[in-house]
Structures are given as C-alpha cells and as structure tokens.
C-alpha positions as CSV (number, residue, x, y, z in Angstrom):
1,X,-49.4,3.7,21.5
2,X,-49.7,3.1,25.0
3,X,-51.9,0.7,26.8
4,X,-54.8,3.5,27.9
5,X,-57.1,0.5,29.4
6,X,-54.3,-0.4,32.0
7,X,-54.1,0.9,35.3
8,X,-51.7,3.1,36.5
9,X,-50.9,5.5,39.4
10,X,-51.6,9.0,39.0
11,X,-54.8,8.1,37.0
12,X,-52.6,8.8,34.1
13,X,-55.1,6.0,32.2
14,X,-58.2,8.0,33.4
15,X,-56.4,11.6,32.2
16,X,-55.6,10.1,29.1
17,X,-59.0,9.0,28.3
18,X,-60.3,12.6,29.4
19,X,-58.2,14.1,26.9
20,X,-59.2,11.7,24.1
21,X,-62.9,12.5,24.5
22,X,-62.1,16.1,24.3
23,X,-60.4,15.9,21.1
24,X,-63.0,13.4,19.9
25,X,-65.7,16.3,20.8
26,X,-63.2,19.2,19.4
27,X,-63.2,16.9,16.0
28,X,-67.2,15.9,16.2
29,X,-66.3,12.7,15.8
30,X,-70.2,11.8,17.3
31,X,-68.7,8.5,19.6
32,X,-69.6,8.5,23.1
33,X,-66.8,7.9,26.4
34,X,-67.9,4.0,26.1
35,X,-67.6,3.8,22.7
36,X,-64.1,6.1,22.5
37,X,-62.8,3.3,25.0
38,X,-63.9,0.6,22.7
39,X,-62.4,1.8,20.0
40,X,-58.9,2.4,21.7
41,X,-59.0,-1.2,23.5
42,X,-59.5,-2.6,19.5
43,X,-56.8,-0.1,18.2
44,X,-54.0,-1.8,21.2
45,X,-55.3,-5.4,20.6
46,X,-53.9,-4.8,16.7
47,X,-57.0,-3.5,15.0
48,X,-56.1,-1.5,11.8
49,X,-56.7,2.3,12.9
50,X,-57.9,3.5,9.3
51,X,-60.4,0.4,9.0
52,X,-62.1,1.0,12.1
53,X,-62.5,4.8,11.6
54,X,-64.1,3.3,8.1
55,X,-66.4,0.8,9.8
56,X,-67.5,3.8,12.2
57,X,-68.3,6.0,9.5
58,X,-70.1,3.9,7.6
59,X,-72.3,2.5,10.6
60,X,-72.9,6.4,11.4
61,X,-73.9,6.5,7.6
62,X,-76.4,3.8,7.9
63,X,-77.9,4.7,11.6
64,X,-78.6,8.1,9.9
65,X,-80.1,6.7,7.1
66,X,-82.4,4.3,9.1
67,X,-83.2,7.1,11.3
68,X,-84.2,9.4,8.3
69,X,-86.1,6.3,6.8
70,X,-88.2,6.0,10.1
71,X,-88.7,10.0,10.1
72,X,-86.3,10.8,12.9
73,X,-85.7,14.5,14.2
74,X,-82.7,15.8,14.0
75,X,-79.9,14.0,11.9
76,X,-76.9,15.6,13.8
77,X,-78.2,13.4,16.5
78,X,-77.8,10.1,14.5
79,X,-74.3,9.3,15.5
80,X,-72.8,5.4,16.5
C-alpha cells in the first residue's frame, strides 16, 4: 500500500484520504476522518490489517454496550 500520510504534490495524499472516508461512509464502518488516518498510519507502520479491524470492532462492541449500560439514545450513534 502506499504511504497515504506522506506528502506529495498534487494533494494526491489528501485525495486519497477523501476517497477512503467515502468508502469508509459507503461501508458504515462508523470511524471518523481522525480515526480513518490512524488506522492507515498503523496499517503502513506493519500493523496486521485483519487484527486491527478486529480490535475496532470489538471496542465499537463495548462503547455500545457501555453506552446502553448508562441508558444512551440512540445505539447507531455508539461507534469508536
């Protein structure tokens, strides 16, 4: 994969990023712009792809949970 947190002319590092939130949105995935970048900085420093989408899930799990737990609205809203 290529570096998406370097610079490079033609904003092709800011495109790219734009395009990755959109199919993050398209696929409800629930992570913010920040957190999309985080997860694609751990991804090209060698961070297994599968296990982080694991971790992610399961911390979405468990916000949702806490959330119900402390009787919070609306659970589509209890994303990472």
């Amino acid at each position: 994969m290529k570096n998406m947190s370097a610079t490079t002319s033609g904003g092709s590092s800011s495109e790219a990023m734009q395009l990755l939130s959109e199919i993050s949105s398209i696929l409800g995935t629930g992570l913010t712009e920040e957190q999309l970048a985080i997860s694609v900085r751990l991804i090209e420093t060698g961070v297994n792809p599968n296990a982080l989408a694991n971790v992610i899930r399961i911390l979405q799990r468990e916000s949702a949970a806490i959330n119900n737990e402390q009787g919070g609205g609306d659970p589509s809203q209890h994303r990472l």
